[in-house]
Every structure is written in C-alpha cells, then in structure tokens.
N, C-alpha and C positions, 0 to 999 in steps of 0.2 A: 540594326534595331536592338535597342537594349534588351535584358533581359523584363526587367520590372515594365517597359511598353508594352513588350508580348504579354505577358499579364494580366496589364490592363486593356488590352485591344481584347483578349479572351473574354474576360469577365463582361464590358460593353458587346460583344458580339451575341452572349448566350441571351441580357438583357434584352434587344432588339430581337432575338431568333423568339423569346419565352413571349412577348408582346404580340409578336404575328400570330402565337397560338390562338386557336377560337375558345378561346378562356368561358364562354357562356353555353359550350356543349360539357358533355360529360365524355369528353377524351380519358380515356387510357392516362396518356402521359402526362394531363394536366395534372387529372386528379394523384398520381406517382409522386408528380413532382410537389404538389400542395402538400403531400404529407410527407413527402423525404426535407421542405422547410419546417413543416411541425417538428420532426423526429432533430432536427439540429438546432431549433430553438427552445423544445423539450430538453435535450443533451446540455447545453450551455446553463438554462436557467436553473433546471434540477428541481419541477414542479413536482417530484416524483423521484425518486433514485432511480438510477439509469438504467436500472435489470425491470423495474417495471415500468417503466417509459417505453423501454423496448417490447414487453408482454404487449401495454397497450397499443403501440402499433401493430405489433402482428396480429390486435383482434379489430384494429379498423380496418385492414388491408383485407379481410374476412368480411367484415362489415360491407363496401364497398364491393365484394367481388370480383377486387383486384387480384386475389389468390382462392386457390379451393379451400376450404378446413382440413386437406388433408395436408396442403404448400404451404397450410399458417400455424399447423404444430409439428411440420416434420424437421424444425429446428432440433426436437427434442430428441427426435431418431439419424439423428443427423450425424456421420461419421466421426468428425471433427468436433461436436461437443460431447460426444461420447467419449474419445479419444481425451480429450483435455479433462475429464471427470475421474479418466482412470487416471491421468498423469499426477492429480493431486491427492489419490491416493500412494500412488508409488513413492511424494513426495513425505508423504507423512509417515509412510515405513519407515525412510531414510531419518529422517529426524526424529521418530520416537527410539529409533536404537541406538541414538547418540553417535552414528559416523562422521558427522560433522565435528564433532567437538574434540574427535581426534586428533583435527588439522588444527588446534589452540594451539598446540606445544610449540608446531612448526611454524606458525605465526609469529610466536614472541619468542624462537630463537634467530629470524630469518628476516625481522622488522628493521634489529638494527636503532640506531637514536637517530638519524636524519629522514624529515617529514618527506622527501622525497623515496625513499627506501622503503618508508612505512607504506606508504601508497601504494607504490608498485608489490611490494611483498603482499599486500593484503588482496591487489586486484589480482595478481595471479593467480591467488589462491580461489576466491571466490568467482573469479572468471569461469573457469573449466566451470566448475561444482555447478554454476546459473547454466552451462548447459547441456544438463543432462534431467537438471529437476528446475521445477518453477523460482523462478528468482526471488517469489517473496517469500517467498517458504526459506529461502538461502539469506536474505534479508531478516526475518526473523530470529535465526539462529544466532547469526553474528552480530546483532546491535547489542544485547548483554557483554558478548567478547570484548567488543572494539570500544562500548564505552568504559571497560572493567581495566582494558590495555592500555587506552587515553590515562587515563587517570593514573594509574602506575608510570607511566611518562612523563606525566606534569603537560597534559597535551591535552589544549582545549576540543573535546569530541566532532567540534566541528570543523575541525580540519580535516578527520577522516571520514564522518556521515556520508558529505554528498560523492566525497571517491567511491564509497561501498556501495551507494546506489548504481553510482553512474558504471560502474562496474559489471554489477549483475547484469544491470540493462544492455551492455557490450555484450557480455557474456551468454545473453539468452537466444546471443544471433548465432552464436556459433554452429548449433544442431538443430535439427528441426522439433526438438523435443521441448530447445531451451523457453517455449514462452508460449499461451494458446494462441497467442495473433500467427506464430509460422504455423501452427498444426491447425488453423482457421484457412489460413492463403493455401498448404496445401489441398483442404478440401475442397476449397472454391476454383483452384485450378485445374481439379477434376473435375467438378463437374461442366467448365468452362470446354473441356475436352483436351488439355492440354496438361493430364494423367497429374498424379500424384508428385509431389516433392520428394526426393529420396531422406532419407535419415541425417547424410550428412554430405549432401548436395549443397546445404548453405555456407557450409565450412571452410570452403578456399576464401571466401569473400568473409565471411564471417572471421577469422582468422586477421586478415589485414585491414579490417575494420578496429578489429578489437587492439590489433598493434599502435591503430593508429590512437584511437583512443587512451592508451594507455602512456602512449609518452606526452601528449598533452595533458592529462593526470600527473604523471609523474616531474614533468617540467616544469609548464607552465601552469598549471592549475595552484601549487604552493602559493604563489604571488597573488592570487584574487579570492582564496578560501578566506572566508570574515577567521574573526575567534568570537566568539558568541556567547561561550560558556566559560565560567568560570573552575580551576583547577583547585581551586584551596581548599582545606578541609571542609571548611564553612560552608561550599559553594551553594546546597538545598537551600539554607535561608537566604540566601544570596539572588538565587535563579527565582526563589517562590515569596522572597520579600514576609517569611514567615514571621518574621518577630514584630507584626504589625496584625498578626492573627492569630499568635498565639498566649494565653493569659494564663493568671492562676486567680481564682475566684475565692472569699472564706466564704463559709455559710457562718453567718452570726446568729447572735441567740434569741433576733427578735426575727430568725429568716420564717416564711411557712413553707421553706422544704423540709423542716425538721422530721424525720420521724415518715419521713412519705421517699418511697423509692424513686429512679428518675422513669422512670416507665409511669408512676403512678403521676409523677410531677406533671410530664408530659412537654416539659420546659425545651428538650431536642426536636419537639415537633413544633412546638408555637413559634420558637423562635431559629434564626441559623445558625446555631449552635453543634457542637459536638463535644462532649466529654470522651478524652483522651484516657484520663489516669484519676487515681480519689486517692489523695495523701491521708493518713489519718496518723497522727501520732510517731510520724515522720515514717510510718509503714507506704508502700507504693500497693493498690491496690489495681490491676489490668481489666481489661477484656476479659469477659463480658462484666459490665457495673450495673445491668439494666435494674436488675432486682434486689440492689444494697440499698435499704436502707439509709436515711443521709442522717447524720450528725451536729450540733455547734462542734464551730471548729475545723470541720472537713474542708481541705482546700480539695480541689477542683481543677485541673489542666482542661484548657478548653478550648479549642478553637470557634472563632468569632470575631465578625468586627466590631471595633469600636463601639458603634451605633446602640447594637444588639446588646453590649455590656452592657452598657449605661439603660436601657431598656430595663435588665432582667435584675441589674442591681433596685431600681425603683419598683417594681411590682414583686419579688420574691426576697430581698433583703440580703443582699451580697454584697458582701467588699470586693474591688478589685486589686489585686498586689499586681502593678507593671512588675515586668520585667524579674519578679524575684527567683523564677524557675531557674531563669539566666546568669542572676547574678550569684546565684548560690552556687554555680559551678563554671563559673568564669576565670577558664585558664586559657591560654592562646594556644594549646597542645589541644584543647578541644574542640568539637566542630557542635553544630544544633542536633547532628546525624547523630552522634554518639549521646548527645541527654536526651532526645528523645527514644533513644534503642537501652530497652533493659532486658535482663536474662532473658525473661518470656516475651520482651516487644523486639518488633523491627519497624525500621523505615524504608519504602524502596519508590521505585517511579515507575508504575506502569501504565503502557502504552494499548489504547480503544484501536484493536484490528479491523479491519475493511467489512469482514463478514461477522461481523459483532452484533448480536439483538439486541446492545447501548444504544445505538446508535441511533438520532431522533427521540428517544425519552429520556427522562430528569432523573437523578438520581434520588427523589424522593417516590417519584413513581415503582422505580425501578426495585425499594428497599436497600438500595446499595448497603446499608451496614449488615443488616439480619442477612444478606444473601451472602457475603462473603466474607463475615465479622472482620472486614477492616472499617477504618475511617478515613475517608477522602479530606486531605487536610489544603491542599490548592490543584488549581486546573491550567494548565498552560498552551496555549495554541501558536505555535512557530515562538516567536518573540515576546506574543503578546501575553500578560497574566489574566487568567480570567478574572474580572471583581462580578462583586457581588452577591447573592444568595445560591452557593452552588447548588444546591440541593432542587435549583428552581430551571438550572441552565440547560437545554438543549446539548446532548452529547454529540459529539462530529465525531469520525475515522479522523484517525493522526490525533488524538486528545491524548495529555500525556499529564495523567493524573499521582498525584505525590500522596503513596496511603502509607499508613500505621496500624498495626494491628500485631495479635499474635501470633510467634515464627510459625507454627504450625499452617496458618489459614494462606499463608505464604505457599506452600505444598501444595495447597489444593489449587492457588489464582495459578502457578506455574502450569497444570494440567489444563484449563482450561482454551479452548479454541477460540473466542472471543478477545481476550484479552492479553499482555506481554508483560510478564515481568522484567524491568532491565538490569538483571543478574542474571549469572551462570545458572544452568538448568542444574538440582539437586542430584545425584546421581541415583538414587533410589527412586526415582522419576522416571527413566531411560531404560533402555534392554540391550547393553551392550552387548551381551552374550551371544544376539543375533545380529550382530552389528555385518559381520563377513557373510550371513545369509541373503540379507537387504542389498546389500551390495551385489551379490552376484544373481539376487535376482534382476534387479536394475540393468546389471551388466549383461543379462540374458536379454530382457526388452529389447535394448540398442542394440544388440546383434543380431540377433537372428530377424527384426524388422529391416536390417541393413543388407544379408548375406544373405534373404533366405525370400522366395516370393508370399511368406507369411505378410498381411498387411499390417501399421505399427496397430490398428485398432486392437488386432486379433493379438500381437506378443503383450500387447500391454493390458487387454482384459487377464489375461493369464496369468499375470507378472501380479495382478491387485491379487486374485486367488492364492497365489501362493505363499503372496504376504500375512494372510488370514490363516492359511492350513500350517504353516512353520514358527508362526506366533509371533512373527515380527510385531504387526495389530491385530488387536482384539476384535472380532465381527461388530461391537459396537461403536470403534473407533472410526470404522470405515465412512459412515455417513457423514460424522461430523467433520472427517478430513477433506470436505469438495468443500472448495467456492460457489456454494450456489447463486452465488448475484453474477457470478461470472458466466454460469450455466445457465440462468435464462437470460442472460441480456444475449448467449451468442444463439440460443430458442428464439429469442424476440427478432435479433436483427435478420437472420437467415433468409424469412420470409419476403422481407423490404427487399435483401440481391433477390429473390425472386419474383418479385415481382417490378423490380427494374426490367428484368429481363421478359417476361410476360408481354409486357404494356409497352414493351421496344424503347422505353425512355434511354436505358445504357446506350442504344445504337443513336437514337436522338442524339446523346448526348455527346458520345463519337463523334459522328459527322460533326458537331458545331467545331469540338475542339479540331480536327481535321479541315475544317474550311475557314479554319482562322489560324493555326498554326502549322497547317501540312507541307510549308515549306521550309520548316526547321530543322537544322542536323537531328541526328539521332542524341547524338548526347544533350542538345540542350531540350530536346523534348523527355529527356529519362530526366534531366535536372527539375522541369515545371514539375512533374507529377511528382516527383520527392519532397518540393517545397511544397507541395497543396495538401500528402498526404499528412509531412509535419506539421504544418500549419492546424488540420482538424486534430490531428493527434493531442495537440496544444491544450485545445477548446473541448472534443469529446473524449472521445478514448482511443485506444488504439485497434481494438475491435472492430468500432464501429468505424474509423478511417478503412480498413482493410476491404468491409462487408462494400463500402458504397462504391471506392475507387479502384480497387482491383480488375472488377468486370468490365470497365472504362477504358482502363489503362492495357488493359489485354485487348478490346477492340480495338482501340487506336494502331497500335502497333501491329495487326493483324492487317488493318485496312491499306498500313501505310509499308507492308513487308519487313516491318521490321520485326525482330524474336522479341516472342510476347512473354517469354519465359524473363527474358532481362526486363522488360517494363512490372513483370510482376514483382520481380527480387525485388527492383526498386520501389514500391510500394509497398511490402511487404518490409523490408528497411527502414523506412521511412518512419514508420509507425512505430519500432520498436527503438525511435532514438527521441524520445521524448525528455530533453534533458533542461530548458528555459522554464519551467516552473513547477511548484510544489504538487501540483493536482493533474498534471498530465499524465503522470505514470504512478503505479501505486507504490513503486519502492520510493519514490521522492515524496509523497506522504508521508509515507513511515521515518525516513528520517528526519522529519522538519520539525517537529515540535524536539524530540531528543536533542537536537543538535541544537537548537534553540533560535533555526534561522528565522531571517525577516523572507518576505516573498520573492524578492529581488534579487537575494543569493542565489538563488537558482539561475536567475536571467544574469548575472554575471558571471558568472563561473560556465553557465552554458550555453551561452549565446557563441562564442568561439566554437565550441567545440561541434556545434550543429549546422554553423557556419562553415565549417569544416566537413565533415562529411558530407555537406549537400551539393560540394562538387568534385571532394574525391570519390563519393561511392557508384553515383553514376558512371567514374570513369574508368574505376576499378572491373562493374559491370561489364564493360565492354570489352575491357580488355580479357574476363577471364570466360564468358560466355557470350561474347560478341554479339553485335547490335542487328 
C-alpha cells in the first residue's frame, strides 16, 4: 500500500471513529476535540494573533472544566517556557556585546566570489551560532551583514536570504538550546515520563541533518534561488518605484501657506503627504520643518501621489516641478540613495520584527514621524509594493519600510526591539568590551546543563543574572529582550497537551492511528508522523505542531513497542524544518520582504529539501537511536 493510501485510510478511519462518538453528550473527548478544531482554525485564520488565540483557549479549556485553573495558567510556571524566557535573554547578551559581528571579517574573507562558497561559508557560520542562541535573534544580526556583503558582490540579496534562513533553521536542531520548539519537546517529554532531552542529545542527528541540508544549499539550491532584487546604485527607486512618489512642490505668491508653518497648515494630516526637505534660496532645510514658517518661493520635497498633488495644488496654491530634484543631479554615477542622503540625512530599510507593538496599527495612529522623527517614504511586503495611503495601512511582521530622516534618529531606531535597521549596528550601540564575558557566560549555561545534574532551567536562570551583575545588559534591557507572543502562546498551548491527556483524547487518538496503521514498519510510521507534523508546521507554528503531536506520537510508539524517544525526535524535527513558505517559520518572515521574494520562492527552493528530510531523517533516527 502506498504511502499517500495509508494517509488517506487514516484521515477516513478517525472520520468514521469521531462519527460514532455520541457528539450530543458532553464527552470529555468530544468537547477536547471541538476545540483542538477551534484552536487550528483559530491558528490558520489569525481571528486573533496566535499568543492570544492560544491564551483564549486556555481560558475555555478552564471555562468547560476540561483543566483546573491551576492546569490553565501553569503554562506560565512551566519549566520549558520558563527556560526559553531565559534563552532570549542570554540571546540578547550575545548580541548587545556585539560577538556576532565578530565573525563579519571571517565571513567576507572565507565567502570567496562563487554563490556556492558564499552559501556554504555563510551557513557554517551561522549554523553553529543558531545553536546555541535563538535563530532569529542570529537572523537579525546577520541580515544588515549579508545585505551590506550582497551588495559589495554585485549579488542580488536574494540569493542568500532564504540560505540564511534556511540555515539557522538546520542549525537550531543542532542542540537542545537551538530553538524553544526542542526546549518545549524536552519538557513535554518529561512530563510524558520519558525524562528530559539532554543538551546535546540532538546533535548526532542534528549534525547530519544539518550536513544534509547544507550541501543541497550549497549545490542545488544556486539553480532555483529567483534574483529579485536589484544590485545597481539606483536599486531603492528601483525596488520602491520612488520617482513616481516623490516631487518638488513651489509655494507661489497666491499660495495660503504663506506665512503659516506646516504644523499650523495641517496639510501632512488632511492630506498623504510628507515633507522631506524646504529648499529656500537654494539653502536645504531638514528634519524637523514642523515649525518653519513657509515662504513664496519655498520648494518642498514631498512624498505623495499624484492624486494628492493635484489635490493640494488646487486648494492651497502650489506648482508641481516633476521630476526637477532629479534632474538637477542626474549623473549615472549617482543613485536616488545618494540625493536623498545629505550631511544631516540618511536613507535606510527597516524591517517591523515579530514582537513589534506596529504591528496591527497604522502609522497615523501610531505618530510614526514624532515617534521616531523619520519619514516613512514606501512599504514593501515580499514582492509586492504597498499603494496607497500609507499612513492608513495595517502594519504586518516581515514589513519592510524605506525611511528618511536624521543620521542621529538612525541611533536610536538601531536600539529599538521592535524594529531592524538593515545596516551594520553602530559601534557605540554595542559593548564589546564584554563581548568574551557573554560568551563565557553562554559557554558556562551549555556546560555545566550538559556535565553537571544542574537542570538547563536552573544554569540558564543564572547565566540571565550574571548577564545583569557584569553589565553585559542593563536590568532594563532584560524584559524587553523575551518574546513575549512566543511566552504566552507556549502558556496558552501547554494546557490544550493537558488536557489531551486529561479527557484521554491523546489515547483516543492513539488507538485510532494504531488500528488503522499498526501494521506498518517502523520507519514508515516515524515517516507519517514527520509528514503530519510538517504539514501543521506549514499552516500553524511549530509550537503548536510539537504541543498536539508529540503526546501522540510517544503513545503510539509506546503501544506498538517501539522507542518513543525516536518518534519524539521525529516530531520534534519535523517542526523545526519549516522551509515551503514565508509564514511557517519566523526567520522565513524576516527574510521575504528584504529579499524581495514572491510566496512561491519559498515552495520552490524548499519543497526538495523537505522532501528530502522526510525520508532521510526518519531514517537517520533509526539508525542512530533505533526504532
């Protein structure tokens, strides 16, 4: 029987098994399963973002008295999201003392000029690094690098984005530290009873996962990377289509801005507009203009469309000059980067991070200028440009916004947790001085959790302390360094495994897969459960693959004698190889707007390579912890 039959003989058996239920009592398992399909069409549709999707499950699972209130908040004292609250601060030690930025040199000596060299030099490097700290934290670091190195190579960024992702994400299987989905599966494997994950018990398999990964990177990956982005000077107006939104305006002597400041005018709020720059007397006036006084005569750099000119020109009295910012410095040595960049301005592209309070309001709500005196001049999502009234648009994670403003405020968006500049971090930003501290505190966590019957919860609370007492980070650093969408969705989901297990559905749900597949080798039953877990991986997250199917996957293999430790790996694997699309995995966010892909770069570039481990790593499994 093929594999896709068994499948589908599965899927139709749990159909027929979920029908004989008596769906009109208030069963336990009915009501589990009613709301583990709410919680996955919650997951999929995103009525809610997925940390409080997960909350409000765990207060109907309370609601119903499918768990105590003490089973529906002890997510939050929960070893495993405790443990992964301190790993992101250990992560933000490492990266506020600048040790990453170390390995730049050895990047762009060791890259070499051929795309296959660049790949594998880059994945090496950032391989190891994803596991020992969180990969999007090692993602964050390196996208200013790798697009600062693109471009010194004449090498469109997207040839190396989705490598850098797909990278980390190899690299976060390495140790059990590399990502919270392993330091989730080992705590659910405790309490399953079948003890803790050791430190670097994932690493034999993690290791030739990651080899494998990388020569399909390095080989075959070159041949199906799109180029996306453009290399030439010019490429911002190029990628943001800016010379069709940016103008210069006069004020003439029959305008009624005369003599009224643009604050008093009020013409940036009526209309969608932005002043940039105020020419006067061929003088360049910057940030801030709010309170100058306007002039006859005063040009005006302005970003706006069309529409809105022709608007502001009939109600307030303005000429528009197309094009003459442009042509007054139109030399083919220069790029749009360089006339919009003067002493006191810059231009740069930064990227809306995952735990970003943008995210879901507009950037009129938001004040985006007075909050961080830049001006938002375009918005880009993977391929697409955003049109329209930006000021009005819904802000997404992966939004990769193209600002202007002065170098200094540049300083301060670099410090922020929210948001990603894509340049080099300034060096008077950073604390190299405690760079070899951070490190060997790090290197203390992984050891003595490895070498010592300390638990990692218990070396890595210690490791955050002594990041704080040696000044790695500041005590006020420390909160804003967690993921907190990532801390309550694994609060939110914890309770759901428990009350799988409660209401006996996990065992339900064993038996069906047991009396519809219990005649299958071993390996092709470690193969279904990798394809089901990528599969949700795909569609929710890898969290929440881990929380539903782990506890499954460890009965089965339990009932049927086989090691439940190999069905867990495999699940636990499975989840952290989310590589077919932008939104599976959060470092494939972060690189899709940068990289300028469409959605489908993802599914071609990593349909092989998922394809690929879903029947070597099962079979790796066997061979190195047997079935």
């Amino acid at each position: 029987m093929s594999f896709g039959l068994i499948c589908s003989s599965v899927v139709l058996g749990l159909v027929s098994d979920w029908l004989s239920l008596d769906v009109l009592k208030p069963n336990p398992i009915v009501l589990t399963l009613i709301i583990l399909v709410f919680a996955l069409v919650g997951f999929i549709v995103e009525w809610l973002p997925i940390d409080l999707t997960a909350l409000a499950i765990a207060v109907i699972l309370m609601l119903l008295g499918l768990v105590s209130p003490e089973e529906g908040i002890s997510g939050f004292s929960n070893t495993a999201t405790i443990t992964v609250m301190a790993m992101f601060i250990l992560s933000a030690g490492i990266n506020r003392t600048g040790v990453i930025q170390i390995a730049r040199d050895w990047l762009l000596q060791w890259g070499g000029k051929r795309l296959a060299q660049q790949i594998l030099a880059m994945g090496l490097m950032v391989g190891p690094i994803s596991a020992l700290i969180n990969n999007t934290a090692v993602v964050a670091i390196f996208l200013p690098i790798i697009e600062d190195w693109a471009r010194k190579q004449r090498i469109s960024p997207s040839k190396l984005l989705i490598p850098l992702s797909y990278s980390t994400i190899l690299g976060g299987t390495l140790t059990l530290l590399g990502t919270s989905t392993n330091i989730l599966a080992s705590g659910i494997s405790q309490e399953l009873g079948y003890g803790e994950i050791g430190v670097f018990q994932f690493t034999p398999l993690g290791i030739c996962t990651f080899s494998v990964g990388m020569i399909y990177l390095a080989v075959i990956a070159p041949h199906l990377l799109p180029r996306r982005k453009n290399t030439n000077r010019d490429r911002l107006n190029q990628d943001y289509d800016l010379r069709n939104y940016l103008s210069e305006v006069v004020i003439t002597p029959q305008s009624n801005l005369i003599n009224q400041t643009l604050r008093e005018s009020e013409i940036q709020r009526k209309f969608d507009l932005d002043v940039l720059e105020l020419i006067r007397d061929q003088v360049r006036f910057a940030q801030p203009l709010a309170d100058k006084k306007l002039k006859s005569g005063d040009i005006l750099v302005v970003r706006s469309s069309r529409d809105d000119l022709l608007k502001i020109r009939e109600e307030r009295g303005l000429d528009i000059l197309p094009d003459v910012q442009f042509r007054q410095e139109e030399v083919e040595t220069e790029s749009l980067e360089s006339v919009l960049t003067t002493g006191e301005e810059k231009i740069a592209e930064v990227l809306i991070l995952s735990n970003s309070r943008l995210i879901g309001t507009t950037l009129k709500d938001l004040r985006f200028r007075q909050r961080y005196n830049v001006t938002v001049l375009a918005i880009r999502r993977g391929a697409e440009l955003v049109q329209g009234r930006l000021g009005r648009i819904p802000l997404r994670f992966g939004d990769l916004m193209l600002v202007q403003g002065p170098k200094q405020s540049f300083v301060g968006l670099q410090t922020t947790r929210e948001l990603l500049v894509l340049e080099e971090r300034d060096a008077e930003t950073l604390r190299p001085d405690k760079a070899k501290i951070a490190v060997a505190i790090v290197a203390g966590v992984v050891l003595f959790a490895a070498f010592t019957p300390l638990p990692i919860l218990v070396t890595a609370l210690t490791g955050v302390l002594l990041m704080v007492i040696t000044g790695c980070l500041k005590p006020g650093e420390v909160y804003g360094s967690v993921r907190w969408d990532v801390i309550f969705l694994l609060a939110g989901l914890i309770p759901l495994g428990i009350a799988m297990q409660n209401s006996g559905t996990t065992q339900w749900l064993a038996d069906r897969l047991i009396s519809l597949g219990g005649n299958l080798p071993g390996y092709w039953m470690l193969v279904f459960f990798y394809v089901i877990t990528a599969f949700l991986t795909e569609l929710l997250s890898n969290n929440a693959s881990v929380v539903l199917l782990l506890p499954i996957a460890a009965q089965v293999a339990q009932s049927l004698d086989f090691n439940p430790l190999a069905f867990i790996f495999a699940v636990t694997f499975a989840a952290s190889s989310s590589f077919m699309t932008p939104i599976g995995y959060q470092t494939n966010t972060m690189v899709y707007s940068p990289g300028g892909y469409k959605f489908f770069d993802f599914t071609r570039v990593g349909a092989p390579l998922s394809g690929t481990l879903m029947f070597v790593t099962p079979l790796l499994i066997m061979l190195i912890y047997g079935i």
